[in-house]
C-alpha positions as CSV (number, residue, x, y, z in Angstrom):
1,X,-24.0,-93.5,-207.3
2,X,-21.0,-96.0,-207.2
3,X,-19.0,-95.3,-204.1
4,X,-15.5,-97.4,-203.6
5,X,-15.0,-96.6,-200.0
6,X,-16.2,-93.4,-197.9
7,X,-13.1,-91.5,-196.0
8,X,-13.7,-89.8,-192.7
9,X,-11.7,-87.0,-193.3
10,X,-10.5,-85.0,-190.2
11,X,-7.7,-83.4,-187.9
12,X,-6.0,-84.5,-185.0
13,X,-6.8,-81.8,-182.8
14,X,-11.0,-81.5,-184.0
15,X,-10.6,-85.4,-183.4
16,X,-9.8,-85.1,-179.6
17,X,-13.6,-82.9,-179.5
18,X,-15.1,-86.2,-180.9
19,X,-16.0,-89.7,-179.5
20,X,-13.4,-91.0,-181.6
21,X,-15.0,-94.6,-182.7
22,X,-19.5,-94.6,-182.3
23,X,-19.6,-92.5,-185.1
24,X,-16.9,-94.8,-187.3
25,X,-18.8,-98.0,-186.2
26,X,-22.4,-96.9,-186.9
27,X,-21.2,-95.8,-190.3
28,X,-19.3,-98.7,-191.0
29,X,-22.3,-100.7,-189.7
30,X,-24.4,-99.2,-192.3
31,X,-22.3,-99.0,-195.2
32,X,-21.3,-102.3,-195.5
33,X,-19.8,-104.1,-197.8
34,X,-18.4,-100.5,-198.7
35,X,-15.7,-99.8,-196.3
36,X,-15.7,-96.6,-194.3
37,X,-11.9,-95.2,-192.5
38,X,-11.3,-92.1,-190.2
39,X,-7.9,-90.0,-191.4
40,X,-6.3,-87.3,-189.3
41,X,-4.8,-85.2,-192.6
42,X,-2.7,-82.6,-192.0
43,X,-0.4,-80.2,-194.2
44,X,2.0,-83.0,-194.7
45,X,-0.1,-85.8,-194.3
46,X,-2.4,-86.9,-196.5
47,X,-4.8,-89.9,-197.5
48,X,-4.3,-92.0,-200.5
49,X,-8.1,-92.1,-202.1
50,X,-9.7,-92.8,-205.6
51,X,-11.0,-89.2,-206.9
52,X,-13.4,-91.0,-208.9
53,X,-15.0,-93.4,-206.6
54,X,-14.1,-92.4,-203.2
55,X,-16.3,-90.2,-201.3
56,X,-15.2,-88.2,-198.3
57,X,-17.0,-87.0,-195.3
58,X,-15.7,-83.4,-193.8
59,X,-15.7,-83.0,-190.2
60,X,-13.0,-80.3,-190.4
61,X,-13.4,-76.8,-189.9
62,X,-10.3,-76.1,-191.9
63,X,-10.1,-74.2,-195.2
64,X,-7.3,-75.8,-196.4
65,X,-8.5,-79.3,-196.2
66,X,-11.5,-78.4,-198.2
67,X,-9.9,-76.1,-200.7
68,X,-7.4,-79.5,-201.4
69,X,-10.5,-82.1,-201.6
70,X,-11.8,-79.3,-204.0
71,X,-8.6,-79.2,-206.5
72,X,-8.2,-83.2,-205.8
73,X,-11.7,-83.6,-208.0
74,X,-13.4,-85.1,-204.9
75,X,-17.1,-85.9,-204.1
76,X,-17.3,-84.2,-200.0
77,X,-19.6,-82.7,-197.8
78,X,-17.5,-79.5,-196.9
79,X,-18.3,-76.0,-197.2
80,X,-17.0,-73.0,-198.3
81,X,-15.2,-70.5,-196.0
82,X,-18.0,-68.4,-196.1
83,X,-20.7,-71.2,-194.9
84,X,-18.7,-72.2,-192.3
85,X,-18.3,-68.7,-190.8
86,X,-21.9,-68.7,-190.1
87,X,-21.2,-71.8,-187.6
88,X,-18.1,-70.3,-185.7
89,X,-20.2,-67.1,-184.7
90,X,-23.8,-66.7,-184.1
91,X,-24.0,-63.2,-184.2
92,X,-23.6,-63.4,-188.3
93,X,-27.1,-64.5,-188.9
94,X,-28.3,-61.6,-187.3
95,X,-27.2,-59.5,-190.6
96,X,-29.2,-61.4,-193.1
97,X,-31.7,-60.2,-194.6
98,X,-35.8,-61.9,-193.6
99,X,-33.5,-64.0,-191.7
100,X,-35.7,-63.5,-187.9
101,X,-33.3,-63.9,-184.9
102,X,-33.9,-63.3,-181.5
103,X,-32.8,-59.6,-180.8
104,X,-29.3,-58.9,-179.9
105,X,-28.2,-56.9,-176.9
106,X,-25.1,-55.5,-175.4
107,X,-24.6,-55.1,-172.0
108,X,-25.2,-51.5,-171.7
109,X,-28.3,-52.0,-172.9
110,X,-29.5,-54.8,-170.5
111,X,-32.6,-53.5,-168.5
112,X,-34.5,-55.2,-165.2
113,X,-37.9,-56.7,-165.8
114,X,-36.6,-58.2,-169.2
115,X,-35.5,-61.6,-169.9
116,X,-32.9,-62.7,-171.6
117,X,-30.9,-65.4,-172.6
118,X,-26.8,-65.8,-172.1
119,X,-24.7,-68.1,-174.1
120,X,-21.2,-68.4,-175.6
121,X,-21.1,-67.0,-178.8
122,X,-18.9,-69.0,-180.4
123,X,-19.7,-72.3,-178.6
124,X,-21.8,-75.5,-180.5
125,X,-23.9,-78.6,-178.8
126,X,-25.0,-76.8,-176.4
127,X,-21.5,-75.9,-174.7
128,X,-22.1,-73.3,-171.8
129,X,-25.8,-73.3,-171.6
130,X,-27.9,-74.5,-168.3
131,X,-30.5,-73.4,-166.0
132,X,-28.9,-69.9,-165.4
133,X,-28.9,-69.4,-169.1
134,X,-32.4,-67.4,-168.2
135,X,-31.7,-64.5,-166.6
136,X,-34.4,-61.9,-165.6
137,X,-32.4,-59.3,-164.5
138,X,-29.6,-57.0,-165.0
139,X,-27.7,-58.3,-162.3
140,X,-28.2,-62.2,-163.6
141,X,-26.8,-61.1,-167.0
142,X,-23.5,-59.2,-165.9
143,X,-23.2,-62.6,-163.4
144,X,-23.9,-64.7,-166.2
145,X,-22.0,-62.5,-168.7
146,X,-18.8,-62.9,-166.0
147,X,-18.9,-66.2,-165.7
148,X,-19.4,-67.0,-169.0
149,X,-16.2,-64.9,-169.8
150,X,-14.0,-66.8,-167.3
151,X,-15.1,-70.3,-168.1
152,X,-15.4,-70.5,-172.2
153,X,-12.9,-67.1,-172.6
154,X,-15.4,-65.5,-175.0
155,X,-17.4,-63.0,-175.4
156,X,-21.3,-64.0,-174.2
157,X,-24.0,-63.8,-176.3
158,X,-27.0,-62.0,-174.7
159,X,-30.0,-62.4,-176.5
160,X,-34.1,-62.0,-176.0
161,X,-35.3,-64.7,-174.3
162,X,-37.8,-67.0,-176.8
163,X,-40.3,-68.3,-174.8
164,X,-41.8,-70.9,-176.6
165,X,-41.3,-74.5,-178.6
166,X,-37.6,-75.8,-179.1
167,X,-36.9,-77.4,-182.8
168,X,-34.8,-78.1,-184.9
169,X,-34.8,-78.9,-188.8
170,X,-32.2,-80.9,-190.7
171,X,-31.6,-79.9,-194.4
172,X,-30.1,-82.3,-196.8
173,X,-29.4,-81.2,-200.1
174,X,-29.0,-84.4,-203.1
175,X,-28.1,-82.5,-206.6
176,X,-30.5,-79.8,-206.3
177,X,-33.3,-81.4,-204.4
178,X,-33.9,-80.5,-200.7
179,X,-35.1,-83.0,-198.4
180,X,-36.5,-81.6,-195.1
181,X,-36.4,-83.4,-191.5
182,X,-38.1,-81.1,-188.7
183,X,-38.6,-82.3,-185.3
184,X,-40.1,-80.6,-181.8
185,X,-37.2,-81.2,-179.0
186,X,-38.5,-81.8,-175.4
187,X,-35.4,-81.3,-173.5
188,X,-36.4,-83.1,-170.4
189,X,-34.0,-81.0,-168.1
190,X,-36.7,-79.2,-166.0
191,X,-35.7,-76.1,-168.4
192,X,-37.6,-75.3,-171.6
193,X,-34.4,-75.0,-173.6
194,X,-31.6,-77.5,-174.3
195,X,-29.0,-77.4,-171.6
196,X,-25.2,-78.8,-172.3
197,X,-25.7,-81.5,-169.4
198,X,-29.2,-82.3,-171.4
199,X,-27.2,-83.0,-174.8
200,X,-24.5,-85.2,-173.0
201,X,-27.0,-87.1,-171.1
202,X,-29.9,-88.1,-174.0
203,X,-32.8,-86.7,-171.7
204,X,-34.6,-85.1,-174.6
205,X,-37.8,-86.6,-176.7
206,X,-38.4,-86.0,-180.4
207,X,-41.5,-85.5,-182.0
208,X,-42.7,-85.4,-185.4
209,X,-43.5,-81.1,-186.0
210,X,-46.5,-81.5,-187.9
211,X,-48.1,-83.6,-185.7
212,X,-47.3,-81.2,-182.8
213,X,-47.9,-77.6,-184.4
214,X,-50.2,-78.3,-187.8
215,X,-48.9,-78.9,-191.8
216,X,-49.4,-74.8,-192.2
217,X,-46.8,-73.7,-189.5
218,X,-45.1,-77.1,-190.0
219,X,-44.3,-75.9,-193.5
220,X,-43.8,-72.3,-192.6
221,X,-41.0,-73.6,-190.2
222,X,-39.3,-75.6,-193.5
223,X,-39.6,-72.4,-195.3
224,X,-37.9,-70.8,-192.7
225,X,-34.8,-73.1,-192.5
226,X,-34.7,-73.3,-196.5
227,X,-34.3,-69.9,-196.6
228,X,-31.5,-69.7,-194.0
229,X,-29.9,-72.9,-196.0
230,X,-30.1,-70.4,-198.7
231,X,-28.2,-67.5,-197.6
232,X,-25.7,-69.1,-196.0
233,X,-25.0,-70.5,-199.2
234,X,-25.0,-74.9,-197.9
235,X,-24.1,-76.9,-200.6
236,X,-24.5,-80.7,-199.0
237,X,-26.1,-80.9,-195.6
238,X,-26.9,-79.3,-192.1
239,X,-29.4,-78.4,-189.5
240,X,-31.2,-75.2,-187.9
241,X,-31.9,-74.8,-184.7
242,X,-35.5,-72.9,-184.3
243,X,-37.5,-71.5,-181.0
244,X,-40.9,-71.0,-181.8
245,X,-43.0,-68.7,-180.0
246,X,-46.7,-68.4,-178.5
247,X,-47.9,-66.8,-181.4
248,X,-46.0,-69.6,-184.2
249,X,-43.5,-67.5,-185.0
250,X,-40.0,-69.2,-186.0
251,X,-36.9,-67.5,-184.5
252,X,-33.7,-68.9,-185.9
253,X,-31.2,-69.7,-182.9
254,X,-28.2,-71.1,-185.2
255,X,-27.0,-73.1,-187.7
256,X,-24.9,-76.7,-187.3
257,X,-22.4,-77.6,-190.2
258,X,-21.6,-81.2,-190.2
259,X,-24.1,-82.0,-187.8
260,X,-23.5,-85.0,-186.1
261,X,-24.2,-88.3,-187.8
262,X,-24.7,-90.5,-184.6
263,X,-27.6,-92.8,-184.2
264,X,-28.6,-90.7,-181.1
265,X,-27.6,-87.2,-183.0
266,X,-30.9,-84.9,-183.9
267,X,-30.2,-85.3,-187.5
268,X,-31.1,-89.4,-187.3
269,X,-34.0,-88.0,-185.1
270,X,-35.5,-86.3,-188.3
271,X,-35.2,-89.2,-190.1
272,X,-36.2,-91.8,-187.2
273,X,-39.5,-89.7,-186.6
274,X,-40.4,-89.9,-191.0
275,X,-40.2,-93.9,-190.2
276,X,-36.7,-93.8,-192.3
277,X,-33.7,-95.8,-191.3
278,X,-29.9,-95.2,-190.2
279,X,-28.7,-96.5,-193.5
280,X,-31.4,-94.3,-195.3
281,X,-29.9,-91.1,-194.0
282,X,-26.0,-92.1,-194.3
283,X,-27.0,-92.5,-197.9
284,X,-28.7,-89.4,-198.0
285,X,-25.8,-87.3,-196.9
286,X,-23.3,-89.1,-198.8
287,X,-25.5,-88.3,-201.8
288,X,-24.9,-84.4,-201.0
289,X,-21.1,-85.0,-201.6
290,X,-21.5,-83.8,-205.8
291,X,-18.5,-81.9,-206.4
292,X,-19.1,-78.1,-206.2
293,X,-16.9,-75.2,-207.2
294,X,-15.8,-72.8,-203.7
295,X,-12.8,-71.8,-205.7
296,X,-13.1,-71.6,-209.3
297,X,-11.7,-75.5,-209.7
298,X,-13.6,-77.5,-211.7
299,X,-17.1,-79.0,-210.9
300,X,-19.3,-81.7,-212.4
């Protein structure tokens, strides 16, 4: 695949969620000779690329963006409208079919002597969850449920609690061929999930998942996150969260578009633990970016 130069391609308010250079520098780092540029692009501000031989990463949300990369005849890594729903609410995956998600509650339905776990809904990296995530009683859930309310000005999320192994599996797709990179998460928090202060500070340790749970439940696991890669229709790359429980059962937690590409993000992790290198998986991804057809335009 002959690649000019790789574009960055985002806005100036997701920007200002980012740490605006490691990610720029590692790539940069890896890619070379090839040059690598951020660009904030906007509805009047655009980037001046070569269709044929320019390849652009998407770390924007927006439908827009992607819909013009799509009638520019570019090779990206953005997905549809559709796709992307599934990472702005977690409640979505709960509809798919064979898709198994912790259960969903609503408040009125919130019992004592039941655990249960209280997030955000809408929130990603881990954004609103810490050790009073648990709760194990009614009165912890409206607390949590309150303060979640206040703080992220959302509706919580109250789900069964999963007691059991945190993972995560990343998904890259290269013209048809899935490549699979499943790791076991040890947080490292003094909790048994991943807390936001957890993420932020690098505490956690990741291990290889077949070496930790067996190839049979190892494989079941990639089966799993194909089969969510599947429905929610990915065309390039991204990664599932998983809990799996005493009995090595997988529970899908949620799904991360454009996961992050960092050196220290859990995507790299999958690769670090297969002995494969930064460079390796930058290559990887930007060998997802084959032109696809959202909206009818033309694909190759």
């Amino acid at each position: 695949m002959k690649i000019n130069k790789v574009w960055i391609v985002t806005t100036s308010r997701e920007l200002a969620l980012l740490a605006p250079d490691y990610k720029v520098a590692e790539i940069k780092a890896a890619m070379s000779p090839i040059d690598v540029e951020r660009v904030c692009v906007d509805e009047e501000t655009w980037f001046d690329g070569d269709v044929e031989n320019d390849v652009v990463l998407v770390e924007t949300r927006l439908d827009f963006i992607i819909r013009h990369l799509e009638s520019c005849g570019y090779r990206h890594t953005g997905e549809s409208p559709f796709t992307l729903s599934f990472n702005r609410d977690k409640t979505l995956l709960k509809g798919c079919k064979y898709i198994r998600t912790p259960r969903m509650f609503t408040i009125d339905e919130v019992v004592d002597g039941v655990e249960y776990f209280v997030k955000p809904k809408f929130s990603e990296n881990s954004i609103g969850i810490d050790e009073r995530s648990l709760c194990k009683s009614r009165k912890e859930v409206l607390e949590r449920v309150d303060y979640l309310k206040l703080r992220y000005r959302c509706e919580p999320l109250i789900e069964e609690y999963i007691d059991g192994l945190e993972c995560t599996v990343g998904v890259v797709n290269c013209n048809g061929n899935e490549h699979f990179f499943p790791i076991v998460i040890n947080p490292n928090c003094g909790c048994n999930w991943i807390t936001e202060r957890a993420k932020n500070g690098d505490t956690e340790t990741f291990l290889d998942m077949e070496k930790i749970v067996g190839h049979e439940l190892c494989n079941k696991i990639i089966l799993a996150a194909f089969d969510v890669f599947c429905k929610v229709k990915a065309h390039h790359y991204m990664r599932i969260d998983m809990r799996i429980d005493k009995n090595g059962v997988p529970y899908i937690i949620e799904t991360n578009l454009y996961p992050g590409l960092a050196g220290n993000g859990y995507l790299y992790r999958g690769f670090e633990v297969q002995g494969r290198s930064y460079h390796e998986m930058i290559n990887v991804i930007l060998e997802s970016a084959f032109k696809t057809d959202y909206y009818g335009t033309k694909s190759i």
